[in-house]
PAZAPA-4460 file (N, C-alpha, C; in steps of 0.05 Angstrom, whole numbers, plus 32768, in hexadecimal, padded with zeros to 4 digits):
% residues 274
    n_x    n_y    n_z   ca_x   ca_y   ca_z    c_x    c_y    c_z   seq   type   mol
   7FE2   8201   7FC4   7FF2   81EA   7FCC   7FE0   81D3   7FD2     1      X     A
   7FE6   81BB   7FC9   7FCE   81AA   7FCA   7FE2   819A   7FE7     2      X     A
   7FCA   8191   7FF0   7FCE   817A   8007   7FC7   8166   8001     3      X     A
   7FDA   814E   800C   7FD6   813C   800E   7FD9   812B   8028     4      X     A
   7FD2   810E   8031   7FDA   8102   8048   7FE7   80ED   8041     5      X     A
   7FFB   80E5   8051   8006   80C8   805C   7FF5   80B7   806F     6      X     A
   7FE5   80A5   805B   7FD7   8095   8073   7FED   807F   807F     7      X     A
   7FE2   8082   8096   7FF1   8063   809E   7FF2   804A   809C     8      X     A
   7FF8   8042   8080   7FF9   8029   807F   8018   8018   8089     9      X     A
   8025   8028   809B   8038   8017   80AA   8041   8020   80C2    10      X     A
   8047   8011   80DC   8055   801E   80EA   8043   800E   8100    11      X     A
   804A   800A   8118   8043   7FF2   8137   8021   8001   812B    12      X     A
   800F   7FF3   8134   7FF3   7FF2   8133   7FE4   7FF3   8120    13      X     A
   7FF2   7FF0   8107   7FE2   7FFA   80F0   7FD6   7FE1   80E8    14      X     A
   7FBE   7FED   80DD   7FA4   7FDA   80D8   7F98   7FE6   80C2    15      X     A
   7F8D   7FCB   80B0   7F88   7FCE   8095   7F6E   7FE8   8098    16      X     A
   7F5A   7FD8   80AD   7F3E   7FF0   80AB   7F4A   8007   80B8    17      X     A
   7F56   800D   80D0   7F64   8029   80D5   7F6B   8034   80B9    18      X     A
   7F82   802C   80B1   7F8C   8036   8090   7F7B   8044   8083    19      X     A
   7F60   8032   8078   7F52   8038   8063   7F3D   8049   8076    20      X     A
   7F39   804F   8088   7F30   8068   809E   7F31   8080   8098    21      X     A
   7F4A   8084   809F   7F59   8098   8099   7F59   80A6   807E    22      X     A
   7F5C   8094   806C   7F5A   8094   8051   7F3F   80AD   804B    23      X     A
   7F34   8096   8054   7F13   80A6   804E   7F0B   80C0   8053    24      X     A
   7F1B   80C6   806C   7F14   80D8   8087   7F27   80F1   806E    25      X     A
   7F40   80EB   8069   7F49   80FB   8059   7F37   810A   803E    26      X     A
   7F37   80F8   8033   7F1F   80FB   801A   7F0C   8114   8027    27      X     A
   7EFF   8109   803E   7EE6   8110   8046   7EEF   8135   804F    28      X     A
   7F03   8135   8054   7F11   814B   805E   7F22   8164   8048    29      X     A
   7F17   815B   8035   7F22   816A   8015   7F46   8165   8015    30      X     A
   7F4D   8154   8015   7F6D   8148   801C   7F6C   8144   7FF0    31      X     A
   7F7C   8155   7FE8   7F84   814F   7FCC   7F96   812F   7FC4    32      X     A
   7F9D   8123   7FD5   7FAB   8105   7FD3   7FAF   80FF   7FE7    33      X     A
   7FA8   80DC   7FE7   7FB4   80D1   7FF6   7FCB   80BA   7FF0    34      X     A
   7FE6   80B4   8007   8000   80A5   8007   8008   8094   8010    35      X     A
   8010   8083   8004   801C   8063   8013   8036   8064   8013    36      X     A
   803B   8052   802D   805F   8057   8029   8064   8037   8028    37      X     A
   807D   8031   8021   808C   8018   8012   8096   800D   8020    38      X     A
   809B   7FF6   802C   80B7   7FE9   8038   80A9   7FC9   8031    39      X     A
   80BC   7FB9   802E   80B6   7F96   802F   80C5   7F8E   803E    40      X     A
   80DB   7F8F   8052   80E3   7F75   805F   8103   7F8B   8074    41      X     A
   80F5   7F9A   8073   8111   7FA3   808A   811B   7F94   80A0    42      X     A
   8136   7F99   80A3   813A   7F88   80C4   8134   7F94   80DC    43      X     A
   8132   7F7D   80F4   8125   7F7F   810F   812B   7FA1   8118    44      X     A
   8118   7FB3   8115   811E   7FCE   8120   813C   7FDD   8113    45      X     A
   8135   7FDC   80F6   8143   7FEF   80E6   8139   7FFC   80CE    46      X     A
   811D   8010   80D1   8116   8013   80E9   80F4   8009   80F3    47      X     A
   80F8   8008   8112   80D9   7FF7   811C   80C5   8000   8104    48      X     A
   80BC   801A   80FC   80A9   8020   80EF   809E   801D   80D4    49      X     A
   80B8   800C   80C8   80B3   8004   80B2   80B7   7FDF   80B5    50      X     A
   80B1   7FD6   80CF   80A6   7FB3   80C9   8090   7FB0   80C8    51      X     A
   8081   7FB6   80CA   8067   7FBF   80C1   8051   7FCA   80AA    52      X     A
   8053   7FBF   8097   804A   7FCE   8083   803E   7FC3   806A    53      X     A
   8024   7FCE   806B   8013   7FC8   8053   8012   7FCD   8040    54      X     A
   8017   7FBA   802D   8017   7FBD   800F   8011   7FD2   8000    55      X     A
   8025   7FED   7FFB   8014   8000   7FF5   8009   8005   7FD9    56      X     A
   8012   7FF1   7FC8   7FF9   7FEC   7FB7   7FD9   7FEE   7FB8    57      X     A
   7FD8   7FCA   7FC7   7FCB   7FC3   7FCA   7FB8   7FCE   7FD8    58      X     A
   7FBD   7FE4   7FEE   7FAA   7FF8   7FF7   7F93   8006   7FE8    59      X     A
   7FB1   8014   7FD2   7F9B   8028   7FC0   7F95   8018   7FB2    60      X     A
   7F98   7FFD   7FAF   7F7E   7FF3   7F9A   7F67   7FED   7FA4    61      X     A
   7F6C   7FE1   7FBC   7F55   7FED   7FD4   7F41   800C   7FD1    62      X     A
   7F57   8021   7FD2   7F49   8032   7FD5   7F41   803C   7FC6    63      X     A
   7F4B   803D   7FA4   7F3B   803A   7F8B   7F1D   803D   7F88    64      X     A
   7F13   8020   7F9E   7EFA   801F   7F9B   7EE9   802D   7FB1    65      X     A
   7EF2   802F   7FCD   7EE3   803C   7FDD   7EEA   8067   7FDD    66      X     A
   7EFC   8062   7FD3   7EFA   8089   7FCE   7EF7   8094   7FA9    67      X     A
   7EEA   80B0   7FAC   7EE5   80B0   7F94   7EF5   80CA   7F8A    68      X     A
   7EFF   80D6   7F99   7F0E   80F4   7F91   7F34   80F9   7F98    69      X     A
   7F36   80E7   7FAB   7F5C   80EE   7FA9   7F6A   80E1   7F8F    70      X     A
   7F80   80F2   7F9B   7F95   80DC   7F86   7F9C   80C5   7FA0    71      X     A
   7FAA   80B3   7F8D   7FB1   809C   7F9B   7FCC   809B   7F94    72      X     A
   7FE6   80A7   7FA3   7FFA   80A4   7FAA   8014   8090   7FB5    73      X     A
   801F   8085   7FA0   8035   8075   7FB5   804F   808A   7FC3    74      X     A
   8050   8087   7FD9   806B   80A1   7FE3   8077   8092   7FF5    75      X     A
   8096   8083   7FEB   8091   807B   7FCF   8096   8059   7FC9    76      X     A
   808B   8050   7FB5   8096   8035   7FAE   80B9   8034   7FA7    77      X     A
   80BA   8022   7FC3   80E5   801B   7FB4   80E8   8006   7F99    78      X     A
   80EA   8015   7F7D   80E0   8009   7F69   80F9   7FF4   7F66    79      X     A
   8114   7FF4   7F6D   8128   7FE6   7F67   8123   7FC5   7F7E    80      X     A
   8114   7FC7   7F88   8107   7FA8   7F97   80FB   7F99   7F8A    81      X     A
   80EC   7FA8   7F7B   80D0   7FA3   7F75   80D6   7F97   7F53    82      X     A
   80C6   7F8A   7F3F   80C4   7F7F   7F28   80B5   7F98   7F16    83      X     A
   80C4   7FA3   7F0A   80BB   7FBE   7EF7   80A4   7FAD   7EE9    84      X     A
   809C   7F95   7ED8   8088   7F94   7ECF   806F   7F93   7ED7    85      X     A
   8072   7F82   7EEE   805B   7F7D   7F03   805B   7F94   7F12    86      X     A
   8067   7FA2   7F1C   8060   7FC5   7F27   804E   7FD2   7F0E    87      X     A
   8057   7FD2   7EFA   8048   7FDC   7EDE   802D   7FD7   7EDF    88      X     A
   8023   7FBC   7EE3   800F   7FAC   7EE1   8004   7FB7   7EF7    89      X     A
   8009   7FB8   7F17   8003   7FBE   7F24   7FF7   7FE2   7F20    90      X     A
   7FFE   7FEA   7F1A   7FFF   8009   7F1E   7FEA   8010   7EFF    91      X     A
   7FF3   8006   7EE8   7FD4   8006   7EDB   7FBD   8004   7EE2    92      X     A
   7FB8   7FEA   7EF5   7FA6   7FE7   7F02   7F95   7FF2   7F0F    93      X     A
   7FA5   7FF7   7F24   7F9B   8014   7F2F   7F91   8024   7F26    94      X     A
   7FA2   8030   7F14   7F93   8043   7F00   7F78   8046   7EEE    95      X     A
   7F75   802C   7EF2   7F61   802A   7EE3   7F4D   8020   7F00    96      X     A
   7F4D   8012   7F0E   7F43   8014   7F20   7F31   8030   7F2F    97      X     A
   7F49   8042   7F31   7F37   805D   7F34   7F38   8072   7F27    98      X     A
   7F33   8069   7F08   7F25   8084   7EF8   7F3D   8093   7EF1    99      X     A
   7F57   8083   7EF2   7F77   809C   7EE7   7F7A   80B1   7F00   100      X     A
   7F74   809C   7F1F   7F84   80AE   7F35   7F9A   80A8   7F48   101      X     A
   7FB3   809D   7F2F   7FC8   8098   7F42   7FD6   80A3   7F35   102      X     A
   7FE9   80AB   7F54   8001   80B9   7F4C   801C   80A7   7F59   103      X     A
   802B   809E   7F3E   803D   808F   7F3E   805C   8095   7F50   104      X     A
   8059   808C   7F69   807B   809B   7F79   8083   8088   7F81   105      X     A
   80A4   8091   7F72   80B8   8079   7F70   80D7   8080   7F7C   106      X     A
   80E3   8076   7F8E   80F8   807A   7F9C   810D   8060   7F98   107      X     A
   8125   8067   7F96   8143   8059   7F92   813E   804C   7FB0   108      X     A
   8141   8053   7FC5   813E   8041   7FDE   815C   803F   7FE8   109      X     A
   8153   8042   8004   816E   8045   800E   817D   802C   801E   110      X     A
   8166   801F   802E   8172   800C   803A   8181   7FF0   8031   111      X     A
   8195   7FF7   802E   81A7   7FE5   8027   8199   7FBB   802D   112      X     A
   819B   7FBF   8049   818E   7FA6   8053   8178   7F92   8046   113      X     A
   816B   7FAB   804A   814D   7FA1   803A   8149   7F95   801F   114      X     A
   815E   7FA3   8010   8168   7F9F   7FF4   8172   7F7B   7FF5   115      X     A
   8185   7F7C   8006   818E   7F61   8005   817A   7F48   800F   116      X     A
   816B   7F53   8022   8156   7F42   8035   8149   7F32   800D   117      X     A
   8142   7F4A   8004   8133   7F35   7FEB   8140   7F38   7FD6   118      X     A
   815A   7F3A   7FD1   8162   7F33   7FBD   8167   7F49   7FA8   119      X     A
   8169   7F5D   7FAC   8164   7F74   7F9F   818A   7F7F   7F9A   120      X     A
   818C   7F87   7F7B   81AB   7F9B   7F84   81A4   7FB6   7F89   121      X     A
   81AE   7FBD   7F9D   81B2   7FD6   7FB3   81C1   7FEC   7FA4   122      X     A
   81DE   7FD5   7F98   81F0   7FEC   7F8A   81E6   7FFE   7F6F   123      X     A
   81D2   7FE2   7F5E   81CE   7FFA   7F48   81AB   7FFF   7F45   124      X     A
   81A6   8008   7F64   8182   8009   7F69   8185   802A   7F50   125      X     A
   8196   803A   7F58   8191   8053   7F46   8188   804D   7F27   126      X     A
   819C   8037   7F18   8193   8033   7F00   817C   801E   7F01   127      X     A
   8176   8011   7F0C   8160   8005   7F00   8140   801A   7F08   128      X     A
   8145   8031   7F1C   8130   8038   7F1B   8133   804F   7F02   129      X     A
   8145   8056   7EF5   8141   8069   7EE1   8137   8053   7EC2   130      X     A
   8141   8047   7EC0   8134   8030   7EAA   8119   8028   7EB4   131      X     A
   8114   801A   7ECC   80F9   801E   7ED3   80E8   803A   7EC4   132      X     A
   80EE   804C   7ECE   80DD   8062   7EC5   80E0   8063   7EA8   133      X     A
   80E8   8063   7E91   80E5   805B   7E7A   80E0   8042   7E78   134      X     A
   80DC   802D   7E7F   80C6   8015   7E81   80B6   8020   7E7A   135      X     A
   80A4   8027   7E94   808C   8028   7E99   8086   803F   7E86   136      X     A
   8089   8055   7E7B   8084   8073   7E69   807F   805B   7E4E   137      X     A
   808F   804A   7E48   8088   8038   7E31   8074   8027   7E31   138      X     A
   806C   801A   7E46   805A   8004   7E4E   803D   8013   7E4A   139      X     A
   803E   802E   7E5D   8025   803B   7E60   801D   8048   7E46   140      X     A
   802F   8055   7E2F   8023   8061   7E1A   801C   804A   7E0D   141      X     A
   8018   8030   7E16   800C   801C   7DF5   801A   8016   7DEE   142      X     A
   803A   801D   7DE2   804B   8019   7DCF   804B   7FF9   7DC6   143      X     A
   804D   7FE6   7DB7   8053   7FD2   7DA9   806C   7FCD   7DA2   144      X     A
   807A   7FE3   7DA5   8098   7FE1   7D9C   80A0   7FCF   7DB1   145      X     A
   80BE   7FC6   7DAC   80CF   7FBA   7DBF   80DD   7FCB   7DDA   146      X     A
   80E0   7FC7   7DEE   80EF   7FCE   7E00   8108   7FC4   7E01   147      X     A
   8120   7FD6   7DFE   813A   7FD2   7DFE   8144   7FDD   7E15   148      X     A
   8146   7FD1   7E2C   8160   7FE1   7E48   8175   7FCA   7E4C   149      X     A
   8184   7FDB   7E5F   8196   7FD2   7E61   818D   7FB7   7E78   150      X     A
   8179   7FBC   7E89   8176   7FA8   7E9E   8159   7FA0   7E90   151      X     A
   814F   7FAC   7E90   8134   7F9E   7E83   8129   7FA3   7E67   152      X     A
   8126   7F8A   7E59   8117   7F91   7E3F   8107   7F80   7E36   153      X     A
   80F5   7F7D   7E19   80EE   7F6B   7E0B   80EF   7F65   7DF1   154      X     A
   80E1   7F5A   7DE7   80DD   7F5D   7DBE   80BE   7F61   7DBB   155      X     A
   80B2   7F51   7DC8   8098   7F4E   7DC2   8083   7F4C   7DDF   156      X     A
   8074   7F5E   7DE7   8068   7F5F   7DF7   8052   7F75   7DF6   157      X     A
   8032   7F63   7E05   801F   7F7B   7E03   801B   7F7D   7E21   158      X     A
   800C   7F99   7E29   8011   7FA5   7E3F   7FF2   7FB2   7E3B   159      X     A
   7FDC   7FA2   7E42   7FC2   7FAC   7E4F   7FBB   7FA6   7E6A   160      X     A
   7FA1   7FB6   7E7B   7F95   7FCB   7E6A   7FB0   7FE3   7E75   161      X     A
   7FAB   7FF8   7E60   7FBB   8009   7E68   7FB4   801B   7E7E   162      X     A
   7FBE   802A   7E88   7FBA   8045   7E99   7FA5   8059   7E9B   163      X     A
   7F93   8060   7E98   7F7B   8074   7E95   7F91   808B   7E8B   164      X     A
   7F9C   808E   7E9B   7FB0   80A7   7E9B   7FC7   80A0   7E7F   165      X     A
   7FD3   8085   7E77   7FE8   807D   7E5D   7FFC   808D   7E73   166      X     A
   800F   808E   7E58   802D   809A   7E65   802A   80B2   7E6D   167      X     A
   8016   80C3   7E76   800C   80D7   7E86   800E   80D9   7E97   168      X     A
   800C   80BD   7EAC   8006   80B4   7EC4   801C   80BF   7ED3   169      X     A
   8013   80D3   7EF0   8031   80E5   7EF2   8044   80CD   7F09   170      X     A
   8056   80D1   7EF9   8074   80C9   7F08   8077   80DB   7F1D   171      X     A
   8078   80D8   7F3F   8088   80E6   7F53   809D   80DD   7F58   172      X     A
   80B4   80E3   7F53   80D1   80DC   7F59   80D3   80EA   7F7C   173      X     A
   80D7   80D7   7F8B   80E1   80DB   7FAC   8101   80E6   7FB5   174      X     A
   8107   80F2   7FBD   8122   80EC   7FCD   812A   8109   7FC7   175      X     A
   8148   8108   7FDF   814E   8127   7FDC   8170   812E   7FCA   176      X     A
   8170   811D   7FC7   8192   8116   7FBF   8196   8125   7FA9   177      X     A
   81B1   811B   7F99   81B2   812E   7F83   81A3   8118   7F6E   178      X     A
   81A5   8108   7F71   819D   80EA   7F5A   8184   80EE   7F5C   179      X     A
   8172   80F3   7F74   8151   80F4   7F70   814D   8115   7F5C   180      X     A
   815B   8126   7F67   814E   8141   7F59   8162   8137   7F31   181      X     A
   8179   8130   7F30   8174   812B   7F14   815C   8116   7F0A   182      X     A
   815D   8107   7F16   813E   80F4   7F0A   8127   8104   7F0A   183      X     A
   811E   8112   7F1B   8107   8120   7F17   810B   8130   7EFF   184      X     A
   8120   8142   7EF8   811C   8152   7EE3   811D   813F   7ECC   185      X     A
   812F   812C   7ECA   812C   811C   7EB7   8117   8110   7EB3   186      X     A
   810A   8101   7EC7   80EE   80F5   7EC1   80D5   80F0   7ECA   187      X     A
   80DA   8102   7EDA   80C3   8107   7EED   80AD   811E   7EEB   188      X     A
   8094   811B   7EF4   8085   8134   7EF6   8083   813E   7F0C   189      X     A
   8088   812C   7F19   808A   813D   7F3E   8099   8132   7F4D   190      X     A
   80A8   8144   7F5C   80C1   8143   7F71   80B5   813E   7F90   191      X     A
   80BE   8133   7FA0   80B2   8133   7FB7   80D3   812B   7FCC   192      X     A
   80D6   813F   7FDD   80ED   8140   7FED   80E3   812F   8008   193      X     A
   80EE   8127   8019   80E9   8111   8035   8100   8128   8043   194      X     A
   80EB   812F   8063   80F7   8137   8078   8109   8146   8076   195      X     A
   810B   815F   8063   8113   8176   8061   8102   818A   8069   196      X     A
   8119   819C   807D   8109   81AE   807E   8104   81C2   806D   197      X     A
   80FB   81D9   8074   80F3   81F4   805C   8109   81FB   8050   198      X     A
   8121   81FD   8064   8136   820F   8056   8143   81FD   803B   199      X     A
   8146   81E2   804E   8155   81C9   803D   8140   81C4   8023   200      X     A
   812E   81C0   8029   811B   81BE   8011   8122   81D4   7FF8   201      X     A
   811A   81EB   7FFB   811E   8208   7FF0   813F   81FB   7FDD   202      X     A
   8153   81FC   7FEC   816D   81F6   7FDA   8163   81DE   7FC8   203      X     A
   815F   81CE   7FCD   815A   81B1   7FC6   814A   81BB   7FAB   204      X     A
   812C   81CE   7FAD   811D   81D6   7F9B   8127   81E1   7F86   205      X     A
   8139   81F0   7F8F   814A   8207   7F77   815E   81FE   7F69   206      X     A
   8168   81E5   7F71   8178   81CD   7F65   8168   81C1   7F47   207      X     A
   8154   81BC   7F5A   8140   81B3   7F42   8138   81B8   7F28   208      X     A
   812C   81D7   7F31   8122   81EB   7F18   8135   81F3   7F07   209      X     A
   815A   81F1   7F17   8163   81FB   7F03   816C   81E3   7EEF   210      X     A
   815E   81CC   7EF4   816C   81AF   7EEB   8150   81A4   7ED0   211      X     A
   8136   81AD   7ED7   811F   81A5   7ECC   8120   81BC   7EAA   212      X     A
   8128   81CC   7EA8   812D   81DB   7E8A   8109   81DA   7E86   213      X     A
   8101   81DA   7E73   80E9   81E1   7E67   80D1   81CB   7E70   214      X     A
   80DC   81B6   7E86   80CF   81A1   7E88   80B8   81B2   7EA5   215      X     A
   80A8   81A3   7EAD   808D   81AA   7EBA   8096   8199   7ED3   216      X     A
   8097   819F   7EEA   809D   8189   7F04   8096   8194   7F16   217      X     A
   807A   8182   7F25   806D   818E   7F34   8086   818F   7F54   218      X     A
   8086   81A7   7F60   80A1   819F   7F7E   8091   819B   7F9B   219      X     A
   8094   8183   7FA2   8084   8178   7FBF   809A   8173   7FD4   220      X     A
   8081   8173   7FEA   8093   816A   8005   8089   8150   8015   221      X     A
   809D   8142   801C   808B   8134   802E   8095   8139   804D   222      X     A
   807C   8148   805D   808C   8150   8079   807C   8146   808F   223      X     A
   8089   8152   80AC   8081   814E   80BB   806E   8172   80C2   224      X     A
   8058   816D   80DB   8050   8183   80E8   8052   818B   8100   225      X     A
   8056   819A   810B   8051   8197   812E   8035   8195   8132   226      X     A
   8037   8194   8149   8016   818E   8161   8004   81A3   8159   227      X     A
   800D   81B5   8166   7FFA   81D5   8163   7FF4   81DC   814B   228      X     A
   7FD5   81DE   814A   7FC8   81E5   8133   7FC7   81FF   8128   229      X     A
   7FD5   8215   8131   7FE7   822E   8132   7FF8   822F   811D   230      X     A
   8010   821C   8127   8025   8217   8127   8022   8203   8108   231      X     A
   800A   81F7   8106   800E   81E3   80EF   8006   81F6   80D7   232      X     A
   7FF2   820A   80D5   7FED   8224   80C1   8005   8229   80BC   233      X     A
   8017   823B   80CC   8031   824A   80CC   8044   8237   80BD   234      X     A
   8045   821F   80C3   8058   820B   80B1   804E   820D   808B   235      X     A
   8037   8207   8094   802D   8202   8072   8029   821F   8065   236      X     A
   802A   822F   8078   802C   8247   8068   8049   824E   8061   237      X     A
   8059   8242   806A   8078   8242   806B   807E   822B   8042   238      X     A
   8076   8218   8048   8074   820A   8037   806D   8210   8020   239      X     A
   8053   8220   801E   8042   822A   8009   8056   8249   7FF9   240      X     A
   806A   8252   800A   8072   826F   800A   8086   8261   7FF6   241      X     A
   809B   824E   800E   80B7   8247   7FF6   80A6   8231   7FDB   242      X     A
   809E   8235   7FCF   808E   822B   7FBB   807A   8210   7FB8   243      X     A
   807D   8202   7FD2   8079   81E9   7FC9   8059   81E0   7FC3   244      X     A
   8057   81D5   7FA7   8040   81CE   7F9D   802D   81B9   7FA5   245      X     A
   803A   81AD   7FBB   802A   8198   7FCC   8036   818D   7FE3   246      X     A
   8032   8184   7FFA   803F   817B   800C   802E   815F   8015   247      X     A
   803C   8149   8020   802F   8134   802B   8031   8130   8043   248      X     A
   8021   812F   8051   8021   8133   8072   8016   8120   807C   249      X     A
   801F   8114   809D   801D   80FB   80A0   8016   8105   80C8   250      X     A
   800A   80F4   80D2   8007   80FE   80EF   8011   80E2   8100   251      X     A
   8023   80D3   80F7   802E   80C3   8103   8027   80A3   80F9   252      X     A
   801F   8097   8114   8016   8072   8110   7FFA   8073   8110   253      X     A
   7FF0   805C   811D   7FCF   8061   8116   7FC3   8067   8132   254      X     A
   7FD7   8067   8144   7FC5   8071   815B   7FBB   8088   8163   255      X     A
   7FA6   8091   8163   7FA5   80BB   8161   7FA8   80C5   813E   256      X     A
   7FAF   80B6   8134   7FA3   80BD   8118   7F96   80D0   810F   257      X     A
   7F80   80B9   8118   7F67   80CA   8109   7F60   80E1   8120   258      X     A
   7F64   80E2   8134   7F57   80FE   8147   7F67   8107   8140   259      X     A
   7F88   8109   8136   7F98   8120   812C   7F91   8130   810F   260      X     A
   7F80   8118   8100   7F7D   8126   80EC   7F61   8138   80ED   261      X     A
   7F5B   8126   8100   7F3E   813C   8100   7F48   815A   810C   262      X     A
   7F48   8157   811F   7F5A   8177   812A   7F63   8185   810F   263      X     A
   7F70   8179   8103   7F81   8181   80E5   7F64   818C   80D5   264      X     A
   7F50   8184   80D5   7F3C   818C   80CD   7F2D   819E   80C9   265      X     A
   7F2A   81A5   80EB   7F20   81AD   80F9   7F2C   81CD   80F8   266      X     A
   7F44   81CD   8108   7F55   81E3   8109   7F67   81EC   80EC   267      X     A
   7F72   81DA   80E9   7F88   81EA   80CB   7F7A   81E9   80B7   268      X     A
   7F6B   81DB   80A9   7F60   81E0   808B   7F4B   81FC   8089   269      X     A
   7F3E   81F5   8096   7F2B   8217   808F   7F48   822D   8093   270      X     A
   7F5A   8230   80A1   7F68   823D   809F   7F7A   823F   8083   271      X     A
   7F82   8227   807B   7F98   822E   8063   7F8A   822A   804C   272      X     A
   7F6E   8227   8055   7F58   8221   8033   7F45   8242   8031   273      X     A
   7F44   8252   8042   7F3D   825E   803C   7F44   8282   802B   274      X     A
***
């Protein structure tokens, strides 16, 4: 089961050098990926922990250059806000930036508010992130052909440099619903559930597999841990049992951070690495 972290690039204290800290400290700590989380413009404390928040692009293009071994994770970009071509552009970038190590995660998005704060439709965020994802599968292989959707298309357009990775580049589809697990089998390479627990996860999983047919989809979590470094083994061995092929784990804001992850270091990895 590979690990990954949620750095903090949002939430009361967070700071660009804390962020990219952490980052490192992960790396440095055999952490298989690291994750940015999304928000642009929520209202006053709905909720506090997402007014706060750094571009999570812009991070890993940051971190591109100062780490040399994770993946570089969005968990996840709310793609129905955002401009599918210039996300494209963006996320190539990257990719090429660090050697074909991002891993592309894309979420429908829930908050209504936020949606409206910039202009975004809320009602049909589901379809434009499924045309998004055939965007971008077209953009990234090279193709010269035309793009025909229903919300977005062209006749004539070139799309360099491409992806290290091309249409390779893996898609993580976010969410636990029934609309995220059909997108994942439909077009995703990896699933990643939010704040489920084991049991809820497990159903959620077997939803999946029986929905993916001959297709390959990696199944992730993104959770929480408790305190005790006991207690945090016993979880991920919990995790690792009902199948899951990666989990993303996060130790809060940036205060205690990094001494939480060191402890995490310290105590749980020689345990679940060996």
């Amino acid at each position: 089961m590979k690990l990954h972290l949620a750095i903090p690039n949002f939430g009361p204290g967070s700071s660009a050098e804390d962020t990219i800290g952490i980052a490192l400290e992960a790396e440095a700590l055999g952490f298989d990926g690291v994750g940015t989380t999304d928000h642009i413009l929520v209202p006053a404390g709905q909720p506090h922990r997402y007014e706060r928040v750094f571009d999570p692009l812009i991070v890993l293009g940051y971190l591109a250059a100062r780490t040399e071994r994770v993946q570089l994770i969005t968990s996840v970009i709310v793609v129905p806000m955002r401009n599918p071509f210039a996300l494209a552009k963006q996320a190539a970038t990257i990719d090429q930036l660090s050697g074909g190590r991002l891993v592309l995660g894309l979420g429908a998005g829930w908050h209504e508010q936020e949606f409206a704060n910039v202009g975004a439709d809320f009602r049909r965020r589901g379809k434009r992130l499924d045309e998004t994802i055939d965007l971008f599968r077209h953009l990234f292989s090279g193709s010269r052909e035309p793009f025909a959707g229903e919300l977005y298309g062209f006749e004539d357009g070139v799309f360099e440099p491409l992806p290290v990775q091309r249409e390779q580049l893996p898609i993580l589809i976010g969410g636990n619903s029934d609309a995220a697990l059909k997108r994942a089998a439909r077009a995703g390479d990896i699933w990643e559930s939010t704040g489920l627990d084991v049991d809820a996860w497990t159903e959620r999983a077997g939803v999946l597999r029986g929905l993916v047919g001959d297709r390959q989809v990696e199944l992730g979590a993104r959770i929480g841990l408790p305190a005790d470094p006991g207690e945090m083994v016993a979880a991920l061995e919990r995790w690792e049992a009902a199948g899951a092929e990666h989990v993303m784990i996060g130790f809060g804001f940036t205060e205690g951070y990094l001494e939480k992850l060191r402890l995490f270091g310290r105590e749980v990895l020689p345990r679940i690495k060996s």
